[in-house]
HTML snippet that shows the backbone in 3Dmol.js (N, CA, C, O; Angstrom):
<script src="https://3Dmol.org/build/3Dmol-min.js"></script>
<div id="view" style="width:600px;height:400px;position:relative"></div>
<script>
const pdb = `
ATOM      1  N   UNK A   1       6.252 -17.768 -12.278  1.00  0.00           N
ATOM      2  CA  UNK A   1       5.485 -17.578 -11.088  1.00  0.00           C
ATOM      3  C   UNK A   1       5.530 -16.109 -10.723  1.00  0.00           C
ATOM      4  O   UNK A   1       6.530 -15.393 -10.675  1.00  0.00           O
ATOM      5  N   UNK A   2       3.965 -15.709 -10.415  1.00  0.00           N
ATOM      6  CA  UNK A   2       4.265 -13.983  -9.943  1.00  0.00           C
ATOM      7  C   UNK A   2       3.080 -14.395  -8.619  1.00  0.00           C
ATOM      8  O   UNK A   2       2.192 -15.238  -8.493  1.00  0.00           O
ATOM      9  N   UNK A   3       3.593 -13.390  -7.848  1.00  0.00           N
ATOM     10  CA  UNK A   3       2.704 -13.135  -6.652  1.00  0.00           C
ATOM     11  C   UNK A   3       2.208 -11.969  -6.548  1.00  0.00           C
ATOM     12  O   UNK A   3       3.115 -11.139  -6.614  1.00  0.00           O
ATOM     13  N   UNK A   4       0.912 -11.368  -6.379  1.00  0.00           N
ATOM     14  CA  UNK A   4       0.346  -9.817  -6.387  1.00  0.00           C
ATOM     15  C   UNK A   4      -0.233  -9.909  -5.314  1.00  0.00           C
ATOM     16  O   UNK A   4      -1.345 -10.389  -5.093  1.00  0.00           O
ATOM     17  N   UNK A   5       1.316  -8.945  -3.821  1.00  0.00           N
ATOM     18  CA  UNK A   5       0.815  -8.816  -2.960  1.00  0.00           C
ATOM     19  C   UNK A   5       0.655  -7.171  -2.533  1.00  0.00           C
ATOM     20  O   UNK A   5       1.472  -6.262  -2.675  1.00  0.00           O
ATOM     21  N   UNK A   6      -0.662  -7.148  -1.977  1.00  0.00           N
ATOM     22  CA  UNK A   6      -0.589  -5.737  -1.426  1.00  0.00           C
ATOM     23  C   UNK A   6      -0.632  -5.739   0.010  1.00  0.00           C
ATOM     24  O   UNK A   6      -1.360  -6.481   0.670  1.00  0.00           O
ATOM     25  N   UNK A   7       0.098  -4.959   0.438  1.00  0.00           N
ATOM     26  CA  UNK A   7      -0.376  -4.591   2.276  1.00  0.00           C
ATOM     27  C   UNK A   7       1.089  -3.669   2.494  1.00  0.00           C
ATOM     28  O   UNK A   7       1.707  -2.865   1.796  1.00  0.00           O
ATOM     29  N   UNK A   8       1.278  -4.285   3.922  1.00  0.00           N
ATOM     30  CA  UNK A   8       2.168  -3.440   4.947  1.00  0.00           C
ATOM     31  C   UNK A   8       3.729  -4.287   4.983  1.00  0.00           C
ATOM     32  O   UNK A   8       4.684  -4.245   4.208  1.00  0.00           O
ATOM     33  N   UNK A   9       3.499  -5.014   6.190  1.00  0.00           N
ATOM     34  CA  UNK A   9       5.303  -5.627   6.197  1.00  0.00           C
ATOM     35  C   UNK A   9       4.995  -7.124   5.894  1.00  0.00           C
ATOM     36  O   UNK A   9       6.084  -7.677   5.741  1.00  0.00           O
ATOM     37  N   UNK A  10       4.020  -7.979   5.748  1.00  0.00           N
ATOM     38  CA  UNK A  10       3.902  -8.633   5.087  1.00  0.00           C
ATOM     39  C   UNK A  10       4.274  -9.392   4.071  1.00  0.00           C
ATOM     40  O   UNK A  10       4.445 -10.590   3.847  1.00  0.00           O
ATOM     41  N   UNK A  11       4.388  -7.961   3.283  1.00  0.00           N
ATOM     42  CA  UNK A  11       4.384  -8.502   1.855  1.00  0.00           C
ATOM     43  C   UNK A  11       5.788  -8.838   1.529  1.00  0.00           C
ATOM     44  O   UNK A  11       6.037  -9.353   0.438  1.00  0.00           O
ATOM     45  N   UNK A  12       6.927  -8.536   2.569  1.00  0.00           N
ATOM     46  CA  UNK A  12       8.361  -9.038   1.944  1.00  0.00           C
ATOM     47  C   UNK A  12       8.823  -9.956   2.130  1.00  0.00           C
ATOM     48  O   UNK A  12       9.870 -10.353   1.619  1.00  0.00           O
ATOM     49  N   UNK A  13       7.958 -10.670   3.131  1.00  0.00           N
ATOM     50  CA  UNK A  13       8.678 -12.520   2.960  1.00  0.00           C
ATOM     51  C   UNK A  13       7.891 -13.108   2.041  1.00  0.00           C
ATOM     52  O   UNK A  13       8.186 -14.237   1.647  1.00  0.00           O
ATOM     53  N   UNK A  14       6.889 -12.516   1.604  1.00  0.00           N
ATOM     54  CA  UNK A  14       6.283 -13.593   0.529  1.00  0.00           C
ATOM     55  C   UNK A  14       7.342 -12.949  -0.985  1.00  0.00           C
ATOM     56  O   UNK A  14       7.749 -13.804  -1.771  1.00  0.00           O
ATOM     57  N   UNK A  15       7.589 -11.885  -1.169  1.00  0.00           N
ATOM     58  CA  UNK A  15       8.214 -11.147  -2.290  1.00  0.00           C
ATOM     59  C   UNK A  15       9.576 -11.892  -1.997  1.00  0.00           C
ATOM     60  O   UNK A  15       9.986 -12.663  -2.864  1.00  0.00           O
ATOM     61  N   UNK A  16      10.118 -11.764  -1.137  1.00  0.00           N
ATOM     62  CA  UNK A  16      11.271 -13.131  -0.986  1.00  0.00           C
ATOM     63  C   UNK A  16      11.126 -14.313  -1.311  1.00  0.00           C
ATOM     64  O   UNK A  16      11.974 -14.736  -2.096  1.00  0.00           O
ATOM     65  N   UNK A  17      10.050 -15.269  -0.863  1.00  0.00           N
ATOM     66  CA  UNK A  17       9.774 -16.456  -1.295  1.00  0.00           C
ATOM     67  C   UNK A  17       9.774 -17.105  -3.249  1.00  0.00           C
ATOM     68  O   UNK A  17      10.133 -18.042  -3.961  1.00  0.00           O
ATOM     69  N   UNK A  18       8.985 -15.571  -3.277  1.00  0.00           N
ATOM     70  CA  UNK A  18       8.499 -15.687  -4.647  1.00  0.00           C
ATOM     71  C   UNK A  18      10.096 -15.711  -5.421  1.00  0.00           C
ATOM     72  O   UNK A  18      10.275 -16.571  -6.284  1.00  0.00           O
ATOM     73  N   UNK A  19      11.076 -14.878  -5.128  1.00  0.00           N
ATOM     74  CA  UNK A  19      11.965 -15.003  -5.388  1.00  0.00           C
ATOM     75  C   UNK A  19      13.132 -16.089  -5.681  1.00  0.00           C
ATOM     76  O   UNK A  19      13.880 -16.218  -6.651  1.00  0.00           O
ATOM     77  N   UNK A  20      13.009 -16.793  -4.517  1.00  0.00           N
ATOM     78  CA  UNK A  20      13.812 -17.938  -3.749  1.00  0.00           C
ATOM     79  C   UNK A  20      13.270 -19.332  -5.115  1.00  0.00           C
ATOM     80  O   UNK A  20      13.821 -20.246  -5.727  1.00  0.00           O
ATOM     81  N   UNK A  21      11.839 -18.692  -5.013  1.00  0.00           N
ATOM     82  CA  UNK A  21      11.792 -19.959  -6.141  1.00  0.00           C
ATOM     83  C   UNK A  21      11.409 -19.540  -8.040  1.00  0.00           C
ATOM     84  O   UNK A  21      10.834 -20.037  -9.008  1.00  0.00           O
ATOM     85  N   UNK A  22      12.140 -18.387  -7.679  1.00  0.00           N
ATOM     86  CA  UNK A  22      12.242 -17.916  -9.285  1.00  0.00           C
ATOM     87  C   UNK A  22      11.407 -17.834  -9.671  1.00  0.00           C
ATOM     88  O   UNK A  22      11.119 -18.640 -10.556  1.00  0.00           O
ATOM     89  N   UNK A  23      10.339 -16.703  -9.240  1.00  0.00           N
ATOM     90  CA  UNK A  23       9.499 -16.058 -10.086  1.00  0.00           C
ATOM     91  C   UNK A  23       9.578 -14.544 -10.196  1.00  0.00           C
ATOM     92  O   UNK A  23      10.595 -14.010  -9.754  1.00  0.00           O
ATOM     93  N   UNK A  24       8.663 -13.820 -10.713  1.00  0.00           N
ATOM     94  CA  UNK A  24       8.737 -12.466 -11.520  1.00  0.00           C
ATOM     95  C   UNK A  24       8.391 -12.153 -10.246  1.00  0.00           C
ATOM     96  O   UNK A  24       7.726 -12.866  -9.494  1.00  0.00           O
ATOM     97  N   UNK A  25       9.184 -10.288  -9.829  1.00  0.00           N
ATOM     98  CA  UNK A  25       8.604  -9.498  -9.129  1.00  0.00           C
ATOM     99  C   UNK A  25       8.157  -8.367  -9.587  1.00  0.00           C
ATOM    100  O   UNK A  25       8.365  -8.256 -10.796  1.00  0.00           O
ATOM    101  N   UNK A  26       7.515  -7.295  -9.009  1.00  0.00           N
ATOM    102  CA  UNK A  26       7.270  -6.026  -9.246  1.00  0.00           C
ATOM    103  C   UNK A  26       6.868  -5.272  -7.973  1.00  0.00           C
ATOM    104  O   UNK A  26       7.209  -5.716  -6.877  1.00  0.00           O
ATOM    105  N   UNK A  27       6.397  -4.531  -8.048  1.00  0.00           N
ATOM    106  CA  UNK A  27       6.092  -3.354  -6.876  1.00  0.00           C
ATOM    107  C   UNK A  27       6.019  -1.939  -7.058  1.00  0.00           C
ATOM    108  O   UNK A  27       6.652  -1.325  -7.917  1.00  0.00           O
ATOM    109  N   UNK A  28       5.094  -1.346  -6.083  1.00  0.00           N
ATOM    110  CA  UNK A  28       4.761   0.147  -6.810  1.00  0.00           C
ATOM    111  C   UNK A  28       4.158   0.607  -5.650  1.00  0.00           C
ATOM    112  O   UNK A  28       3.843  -0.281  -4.858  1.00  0.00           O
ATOM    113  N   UNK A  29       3.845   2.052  -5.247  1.00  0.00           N
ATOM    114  CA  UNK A  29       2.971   2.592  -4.352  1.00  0.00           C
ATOM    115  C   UNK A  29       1.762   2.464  -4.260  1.00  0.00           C
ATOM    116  O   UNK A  29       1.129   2.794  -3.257  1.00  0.00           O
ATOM    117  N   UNK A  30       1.144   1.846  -5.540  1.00  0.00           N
ATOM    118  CA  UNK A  30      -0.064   1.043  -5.776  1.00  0.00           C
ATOM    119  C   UNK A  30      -0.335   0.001  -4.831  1.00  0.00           C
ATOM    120  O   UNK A  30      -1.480  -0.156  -4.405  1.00  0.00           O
ATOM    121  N   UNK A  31       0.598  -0.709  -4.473  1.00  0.00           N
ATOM    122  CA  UNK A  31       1.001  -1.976  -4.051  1.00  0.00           C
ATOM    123  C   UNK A  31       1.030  -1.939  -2.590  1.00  0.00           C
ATOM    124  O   UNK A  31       0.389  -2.679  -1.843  1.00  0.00           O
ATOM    125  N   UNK A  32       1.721  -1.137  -2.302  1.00  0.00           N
ATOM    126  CA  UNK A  32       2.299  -0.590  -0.713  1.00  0.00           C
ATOM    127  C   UNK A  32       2.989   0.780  -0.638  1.00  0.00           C
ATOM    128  O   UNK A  32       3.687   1.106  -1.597  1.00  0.00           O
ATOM    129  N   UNK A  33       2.892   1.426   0.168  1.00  0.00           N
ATOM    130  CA  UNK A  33       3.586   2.584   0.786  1.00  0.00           C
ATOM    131  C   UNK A  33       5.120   2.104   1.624  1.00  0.00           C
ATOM    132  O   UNK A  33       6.087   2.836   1.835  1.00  0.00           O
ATOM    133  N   UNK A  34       5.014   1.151   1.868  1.00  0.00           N
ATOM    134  CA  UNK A  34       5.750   0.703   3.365  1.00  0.00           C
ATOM    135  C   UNK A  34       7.172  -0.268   2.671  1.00  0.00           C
ATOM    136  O   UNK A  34       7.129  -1.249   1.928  1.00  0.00           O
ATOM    137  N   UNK A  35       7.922   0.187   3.036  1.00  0.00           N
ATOM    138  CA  UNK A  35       9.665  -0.406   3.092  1.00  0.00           C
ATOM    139  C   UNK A  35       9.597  -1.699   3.970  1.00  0.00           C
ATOM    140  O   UNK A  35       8.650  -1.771   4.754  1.00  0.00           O
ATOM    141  N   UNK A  36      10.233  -2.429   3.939  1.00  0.00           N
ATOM    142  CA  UNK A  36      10.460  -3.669   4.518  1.00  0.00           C
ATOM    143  C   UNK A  36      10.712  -2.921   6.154  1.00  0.00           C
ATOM    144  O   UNK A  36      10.221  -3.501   7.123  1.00  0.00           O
ATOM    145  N   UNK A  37      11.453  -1.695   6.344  1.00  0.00           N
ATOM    146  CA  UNK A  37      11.712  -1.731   7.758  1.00  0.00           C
ATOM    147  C   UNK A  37      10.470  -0.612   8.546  1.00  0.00           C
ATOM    148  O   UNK A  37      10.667   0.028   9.579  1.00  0.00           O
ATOM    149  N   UNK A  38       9.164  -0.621   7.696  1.00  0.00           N
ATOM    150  CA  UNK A  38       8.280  -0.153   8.315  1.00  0.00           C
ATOM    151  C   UNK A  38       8.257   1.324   7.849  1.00  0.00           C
ATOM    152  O   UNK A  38       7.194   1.848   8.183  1.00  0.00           O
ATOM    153  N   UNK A  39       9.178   2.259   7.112  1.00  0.00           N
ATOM    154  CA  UNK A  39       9.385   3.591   6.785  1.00  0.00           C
ATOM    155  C   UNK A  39       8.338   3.340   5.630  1.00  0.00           C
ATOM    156  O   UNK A  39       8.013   2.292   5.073  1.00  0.00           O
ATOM    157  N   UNK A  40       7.863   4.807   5.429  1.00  0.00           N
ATOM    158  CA  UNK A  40       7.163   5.196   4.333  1.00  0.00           C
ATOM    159  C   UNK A  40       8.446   5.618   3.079  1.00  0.00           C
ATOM    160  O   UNK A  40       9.557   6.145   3.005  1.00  0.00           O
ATOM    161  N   UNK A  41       7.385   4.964   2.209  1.00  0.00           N
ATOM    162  CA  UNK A  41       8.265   4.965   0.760  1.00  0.00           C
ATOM    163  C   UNK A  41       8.289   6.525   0.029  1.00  0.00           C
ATOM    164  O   UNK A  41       7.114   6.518  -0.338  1.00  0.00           O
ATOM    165  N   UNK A  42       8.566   7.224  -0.215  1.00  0.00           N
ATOM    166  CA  UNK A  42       8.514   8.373  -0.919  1.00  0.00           C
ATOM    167  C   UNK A  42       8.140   8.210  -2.627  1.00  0.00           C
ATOM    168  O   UNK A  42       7.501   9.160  -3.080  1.00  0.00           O
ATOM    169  N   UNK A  43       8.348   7.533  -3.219  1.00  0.00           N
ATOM    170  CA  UNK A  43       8.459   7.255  -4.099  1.00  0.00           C
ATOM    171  C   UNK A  43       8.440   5.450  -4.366  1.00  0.00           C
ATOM    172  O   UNK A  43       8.473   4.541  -3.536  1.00  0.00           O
ATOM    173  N   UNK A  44       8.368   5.407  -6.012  1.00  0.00           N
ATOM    174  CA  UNK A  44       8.659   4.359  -6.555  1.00  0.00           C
ATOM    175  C   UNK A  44       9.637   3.555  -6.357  1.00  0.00           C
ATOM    176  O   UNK A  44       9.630   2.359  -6.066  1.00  0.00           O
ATOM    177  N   UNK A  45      11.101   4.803  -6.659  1.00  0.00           N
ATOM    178  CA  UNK A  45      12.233   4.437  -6.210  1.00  0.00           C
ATOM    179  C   UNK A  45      13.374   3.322  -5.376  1.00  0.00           C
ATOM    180  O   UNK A  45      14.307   2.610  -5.749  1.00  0.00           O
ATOM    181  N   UNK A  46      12.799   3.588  -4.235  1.00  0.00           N
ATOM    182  CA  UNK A  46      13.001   3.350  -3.160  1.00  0.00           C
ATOM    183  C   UNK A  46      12.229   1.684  -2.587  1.00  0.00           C
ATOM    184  O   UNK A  46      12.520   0.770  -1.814  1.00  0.00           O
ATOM    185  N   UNK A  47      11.282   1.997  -3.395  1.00  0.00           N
ATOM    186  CA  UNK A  47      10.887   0.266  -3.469  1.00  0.00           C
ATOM    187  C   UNK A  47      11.100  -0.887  -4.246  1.00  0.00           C
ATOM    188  O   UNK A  47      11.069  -2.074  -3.922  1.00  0.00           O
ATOM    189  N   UNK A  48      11.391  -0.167  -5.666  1.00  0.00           N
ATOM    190  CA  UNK A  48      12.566  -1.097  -6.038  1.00  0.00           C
ATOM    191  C   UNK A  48      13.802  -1.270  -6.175  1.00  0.00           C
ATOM    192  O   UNK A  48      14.372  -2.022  -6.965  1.00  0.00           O
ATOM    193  N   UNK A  49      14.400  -0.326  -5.130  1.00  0.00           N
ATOM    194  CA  UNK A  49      15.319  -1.186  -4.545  1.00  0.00           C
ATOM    195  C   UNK A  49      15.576  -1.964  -3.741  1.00  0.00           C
ATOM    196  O   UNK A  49      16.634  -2.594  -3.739  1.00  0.00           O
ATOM    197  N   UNK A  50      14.538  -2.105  -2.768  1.00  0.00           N
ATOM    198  CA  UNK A  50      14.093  -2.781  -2.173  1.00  0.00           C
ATOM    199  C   UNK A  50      14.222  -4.325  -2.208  1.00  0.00           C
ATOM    200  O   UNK A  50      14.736  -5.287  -1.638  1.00  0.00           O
ATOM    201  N   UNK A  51      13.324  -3.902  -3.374  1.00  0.00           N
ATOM    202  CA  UNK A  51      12.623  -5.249  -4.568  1.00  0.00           C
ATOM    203  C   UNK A  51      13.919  -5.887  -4.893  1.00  0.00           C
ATOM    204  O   UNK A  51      13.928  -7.114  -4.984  1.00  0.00           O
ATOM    205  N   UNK A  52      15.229  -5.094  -5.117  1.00  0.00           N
ATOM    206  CA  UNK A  52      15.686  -5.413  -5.963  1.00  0.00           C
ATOM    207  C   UNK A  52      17.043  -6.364  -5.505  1.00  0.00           C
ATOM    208  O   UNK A  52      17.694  -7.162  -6.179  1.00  0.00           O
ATOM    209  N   UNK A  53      17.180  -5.973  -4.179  1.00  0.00           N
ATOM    210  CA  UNK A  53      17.680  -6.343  -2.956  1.00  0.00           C
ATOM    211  C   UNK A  53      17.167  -8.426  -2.605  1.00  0.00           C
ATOM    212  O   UNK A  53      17.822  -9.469  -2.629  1.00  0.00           O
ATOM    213  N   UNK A  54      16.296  -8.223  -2.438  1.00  0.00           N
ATOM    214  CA  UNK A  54      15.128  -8.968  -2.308  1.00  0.00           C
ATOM    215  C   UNK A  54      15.418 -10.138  -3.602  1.00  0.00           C
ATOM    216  O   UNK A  54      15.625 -11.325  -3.352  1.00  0.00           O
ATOM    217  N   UNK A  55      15.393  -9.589  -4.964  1.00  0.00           N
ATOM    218  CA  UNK A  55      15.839 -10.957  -5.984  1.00  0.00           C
ATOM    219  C   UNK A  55      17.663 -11.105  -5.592  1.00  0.00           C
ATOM    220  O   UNK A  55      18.073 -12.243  -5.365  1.00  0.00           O
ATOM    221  N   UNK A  56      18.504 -10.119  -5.544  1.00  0.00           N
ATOM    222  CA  UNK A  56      19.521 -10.586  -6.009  1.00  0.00           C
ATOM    223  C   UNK A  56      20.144 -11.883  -4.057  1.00  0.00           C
ATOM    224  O   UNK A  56      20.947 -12.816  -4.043  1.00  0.00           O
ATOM    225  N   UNK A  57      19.420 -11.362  -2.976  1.00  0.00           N
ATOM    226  CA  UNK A  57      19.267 -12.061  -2.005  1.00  0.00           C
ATOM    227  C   UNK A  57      18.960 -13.499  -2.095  1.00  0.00           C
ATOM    228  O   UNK A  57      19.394 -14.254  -1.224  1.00  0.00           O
ATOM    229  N   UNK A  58      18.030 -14.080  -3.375  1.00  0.00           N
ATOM    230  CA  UNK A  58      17.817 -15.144  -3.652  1.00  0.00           C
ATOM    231  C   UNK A  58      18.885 -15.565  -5.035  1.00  0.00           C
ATOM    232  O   UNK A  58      18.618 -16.562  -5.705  1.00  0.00           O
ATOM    233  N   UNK A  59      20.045 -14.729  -5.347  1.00  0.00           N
ATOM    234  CA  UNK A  59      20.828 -15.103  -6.226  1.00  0.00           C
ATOM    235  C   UNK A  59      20.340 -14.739  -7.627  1.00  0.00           C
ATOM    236  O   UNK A  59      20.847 -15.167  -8.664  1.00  0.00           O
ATOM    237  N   UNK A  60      19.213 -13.833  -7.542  1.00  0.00           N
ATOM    238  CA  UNK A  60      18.794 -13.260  -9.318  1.00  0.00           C
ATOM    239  C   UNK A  60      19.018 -12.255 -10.366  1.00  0.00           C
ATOM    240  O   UNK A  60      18.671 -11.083 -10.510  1.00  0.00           O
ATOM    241  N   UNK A  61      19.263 -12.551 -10.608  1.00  0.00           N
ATOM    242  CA  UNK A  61      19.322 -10.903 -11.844  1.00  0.00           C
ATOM    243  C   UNK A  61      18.754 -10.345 -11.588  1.00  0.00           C
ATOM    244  O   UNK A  61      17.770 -10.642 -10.911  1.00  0.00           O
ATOM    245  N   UNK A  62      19.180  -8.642 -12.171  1.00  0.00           N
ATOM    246  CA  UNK A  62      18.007  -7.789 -11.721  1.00  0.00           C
ATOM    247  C   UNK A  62      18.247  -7.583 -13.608  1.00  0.00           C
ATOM    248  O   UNK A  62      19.263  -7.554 -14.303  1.00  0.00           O
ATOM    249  N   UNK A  63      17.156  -7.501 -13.843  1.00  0.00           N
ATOM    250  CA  UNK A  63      17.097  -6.804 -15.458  1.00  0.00           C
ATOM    251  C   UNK A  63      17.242  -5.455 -15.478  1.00  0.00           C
ATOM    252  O   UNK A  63      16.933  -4.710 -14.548  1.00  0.00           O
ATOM    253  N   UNK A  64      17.831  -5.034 -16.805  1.00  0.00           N
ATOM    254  CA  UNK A  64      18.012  -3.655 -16.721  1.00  0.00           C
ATOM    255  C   UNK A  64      16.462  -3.384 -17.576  1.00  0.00           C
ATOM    256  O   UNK A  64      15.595  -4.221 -17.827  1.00  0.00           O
ATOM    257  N   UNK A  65      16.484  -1.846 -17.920  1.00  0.00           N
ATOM    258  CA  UNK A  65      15.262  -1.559 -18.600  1.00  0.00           C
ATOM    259  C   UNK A  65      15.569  -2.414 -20.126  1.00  0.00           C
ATOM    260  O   UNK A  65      14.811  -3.321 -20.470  1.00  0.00           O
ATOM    261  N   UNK A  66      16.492  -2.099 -20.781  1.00  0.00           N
ATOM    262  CA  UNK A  66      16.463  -2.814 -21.967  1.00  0.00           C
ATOM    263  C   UNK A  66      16.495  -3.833 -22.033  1.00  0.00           C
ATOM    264  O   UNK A  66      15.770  -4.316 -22.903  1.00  0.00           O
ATOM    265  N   UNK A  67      17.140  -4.580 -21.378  1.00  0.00           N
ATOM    266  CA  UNK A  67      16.252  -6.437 -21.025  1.00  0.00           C
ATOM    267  C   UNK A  67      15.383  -6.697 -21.490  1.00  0.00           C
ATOM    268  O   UNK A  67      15.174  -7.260 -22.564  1.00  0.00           O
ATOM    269  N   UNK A  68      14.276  -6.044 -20.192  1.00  0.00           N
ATOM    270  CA  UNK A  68      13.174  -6.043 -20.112  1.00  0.00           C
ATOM    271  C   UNK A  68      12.363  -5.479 -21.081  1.00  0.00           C
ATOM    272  O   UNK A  68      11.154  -5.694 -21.176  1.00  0.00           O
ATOM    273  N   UNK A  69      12.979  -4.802 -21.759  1.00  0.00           N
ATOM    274  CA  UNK A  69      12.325  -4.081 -23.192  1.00  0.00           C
ATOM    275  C   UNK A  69      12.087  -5.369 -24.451  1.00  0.00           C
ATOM    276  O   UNK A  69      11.086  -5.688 -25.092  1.00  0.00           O
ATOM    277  N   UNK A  70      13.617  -5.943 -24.442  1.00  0.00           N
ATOM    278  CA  UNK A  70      14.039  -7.108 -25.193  1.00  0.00           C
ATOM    279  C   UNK A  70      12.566  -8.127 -24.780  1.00  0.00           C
ATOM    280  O   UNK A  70      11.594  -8.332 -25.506  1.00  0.00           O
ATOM    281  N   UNK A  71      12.796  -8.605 -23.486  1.00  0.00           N
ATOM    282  CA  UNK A  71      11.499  -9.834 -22.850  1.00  0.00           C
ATOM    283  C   UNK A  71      10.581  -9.389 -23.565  1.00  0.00           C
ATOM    284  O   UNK A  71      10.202  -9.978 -24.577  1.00  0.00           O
ATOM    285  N   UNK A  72      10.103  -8.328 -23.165  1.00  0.00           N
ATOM    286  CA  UNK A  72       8.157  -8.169 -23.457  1.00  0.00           C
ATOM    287  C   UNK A  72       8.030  -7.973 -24.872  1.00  0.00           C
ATOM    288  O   UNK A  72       6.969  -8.122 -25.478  1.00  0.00           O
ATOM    289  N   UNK A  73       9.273  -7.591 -25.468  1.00  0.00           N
ATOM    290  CA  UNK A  73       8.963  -7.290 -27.183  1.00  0.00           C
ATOM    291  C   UNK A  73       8.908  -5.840 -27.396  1.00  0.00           C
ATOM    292  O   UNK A  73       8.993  -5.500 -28.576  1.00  0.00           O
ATOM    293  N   UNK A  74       8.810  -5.093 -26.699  1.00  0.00           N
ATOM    294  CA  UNK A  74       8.448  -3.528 -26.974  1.00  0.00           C
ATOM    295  C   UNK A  74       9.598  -3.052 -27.557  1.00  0.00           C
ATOM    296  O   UNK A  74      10.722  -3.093 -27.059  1.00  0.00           O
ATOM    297  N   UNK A  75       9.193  -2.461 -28.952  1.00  0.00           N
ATOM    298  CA  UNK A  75       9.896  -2.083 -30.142  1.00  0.00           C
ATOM    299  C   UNK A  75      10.261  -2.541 -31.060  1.00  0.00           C
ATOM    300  O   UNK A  75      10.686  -2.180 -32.158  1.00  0.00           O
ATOM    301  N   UNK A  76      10.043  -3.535 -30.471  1.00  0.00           N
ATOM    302  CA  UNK A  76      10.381  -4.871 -31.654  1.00  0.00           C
ATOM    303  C   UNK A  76       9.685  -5.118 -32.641  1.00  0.00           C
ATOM    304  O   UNK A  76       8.524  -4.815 -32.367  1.00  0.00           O
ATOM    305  N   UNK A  77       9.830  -5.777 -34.347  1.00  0.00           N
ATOM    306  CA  UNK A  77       9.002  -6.112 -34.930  1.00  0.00           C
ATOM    307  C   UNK A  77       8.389  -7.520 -34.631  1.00  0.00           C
ATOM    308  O   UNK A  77       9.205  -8.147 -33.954  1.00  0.00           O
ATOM    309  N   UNK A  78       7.524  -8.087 -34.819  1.00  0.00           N
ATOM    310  CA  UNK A  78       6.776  -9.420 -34.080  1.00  0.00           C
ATOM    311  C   UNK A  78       7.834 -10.409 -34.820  1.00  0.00           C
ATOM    312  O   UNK A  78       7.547 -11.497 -34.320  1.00  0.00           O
ATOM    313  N   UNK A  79       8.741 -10.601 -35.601  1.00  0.00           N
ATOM    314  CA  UNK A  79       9.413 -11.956 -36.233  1.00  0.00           C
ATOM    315  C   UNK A  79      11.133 -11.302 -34.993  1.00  0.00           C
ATOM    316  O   UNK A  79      11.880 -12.212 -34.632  1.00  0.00           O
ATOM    317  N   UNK A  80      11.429 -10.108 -34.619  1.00  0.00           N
ATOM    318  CA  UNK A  80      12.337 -10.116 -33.556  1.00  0.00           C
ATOM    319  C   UNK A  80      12.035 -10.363 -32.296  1.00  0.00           C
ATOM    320  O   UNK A  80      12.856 -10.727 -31.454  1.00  0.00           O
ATOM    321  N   UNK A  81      10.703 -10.156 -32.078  1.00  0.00           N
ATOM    322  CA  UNK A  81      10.553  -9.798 -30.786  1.00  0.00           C
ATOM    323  C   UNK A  81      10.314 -11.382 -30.550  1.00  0.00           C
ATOM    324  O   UNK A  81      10.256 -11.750 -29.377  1.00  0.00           O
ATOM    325  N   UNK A  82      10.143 -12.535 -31.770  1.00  0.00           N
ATOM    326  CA  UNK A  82       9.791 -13.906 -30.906  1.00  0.00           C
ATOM    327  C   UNK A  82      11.044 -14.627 -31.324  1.00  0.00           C
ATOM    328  O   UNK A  82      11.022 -15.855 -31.242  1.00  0.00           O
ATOM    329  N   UNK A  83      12.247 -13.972 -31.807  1.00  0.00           N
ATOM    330  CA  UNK A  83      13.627 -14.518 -31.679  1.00  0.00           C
ATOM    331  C   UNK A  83      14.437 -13.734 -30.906  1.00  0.00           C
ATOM    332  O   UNK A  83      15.664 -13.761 -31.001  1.00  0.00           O
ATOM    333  N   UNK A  84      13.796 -12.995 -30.101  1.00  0.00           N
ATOM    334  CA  UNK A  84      15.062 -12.000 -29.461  1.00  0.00           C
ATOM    335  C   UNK A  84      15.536 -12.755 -28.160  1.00  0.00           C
ATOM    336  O   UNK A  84      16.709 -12.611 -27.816  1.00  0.00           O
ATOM    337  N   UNK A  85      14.576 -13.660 -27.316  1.00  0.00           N
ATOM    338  CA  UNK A  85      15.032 -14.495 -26.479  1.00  0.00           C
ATOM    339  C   UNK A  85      15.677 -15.737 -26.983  1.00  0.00           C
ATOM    340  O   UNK A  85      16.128 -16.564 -26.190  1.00  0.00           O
TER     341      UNK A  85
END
`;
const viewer = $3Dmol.createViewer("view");
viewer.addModel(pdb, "pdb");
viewer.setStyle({}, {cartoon: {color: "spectrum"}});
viewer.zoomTo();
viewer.render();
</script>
């Protein structure tokens, strides 16, 4: 399950929800400017930690980059990348 929300303060109880019932997050300045407590985001940074706050609040992992490298397959040859999970 993913949710693609954009706006203002909104968007962090649904990015919680989405969480709570174990689905994928993401987030970007694309997405929103705005921090859960109404501050402007400076960066990427700063929103996923946010984000990141937000899964482990619902009890989730946060993946590291190589995880996530592992998940999507990137670098992988196609007979690792569909045994690497």
């Amino acid at each position: 399950m993913q949710a693609n929300v954009i706006g203002r303060s909104k968007i962090w109880p649904v990015h919680q929800r989405v969480a709570e019932l174990g689905g994928h997050l993401r987030t970007g300045l694309e997405d929103t400017i705005y921090l859960p407590d109404g501050s402007k985001a400076e960066s990427n940074g700063p929103l996923i930690e946010q984000l990141a706050k937000v899964a482990r609040n619902a009890g989730l992992e946060v993946a590291t980059p190589q995880e996530l490298r592992v998940m999507l397959g990137f670098g992988l040859k196609p007979l690792e990348a569909a045994t690497a999970l």
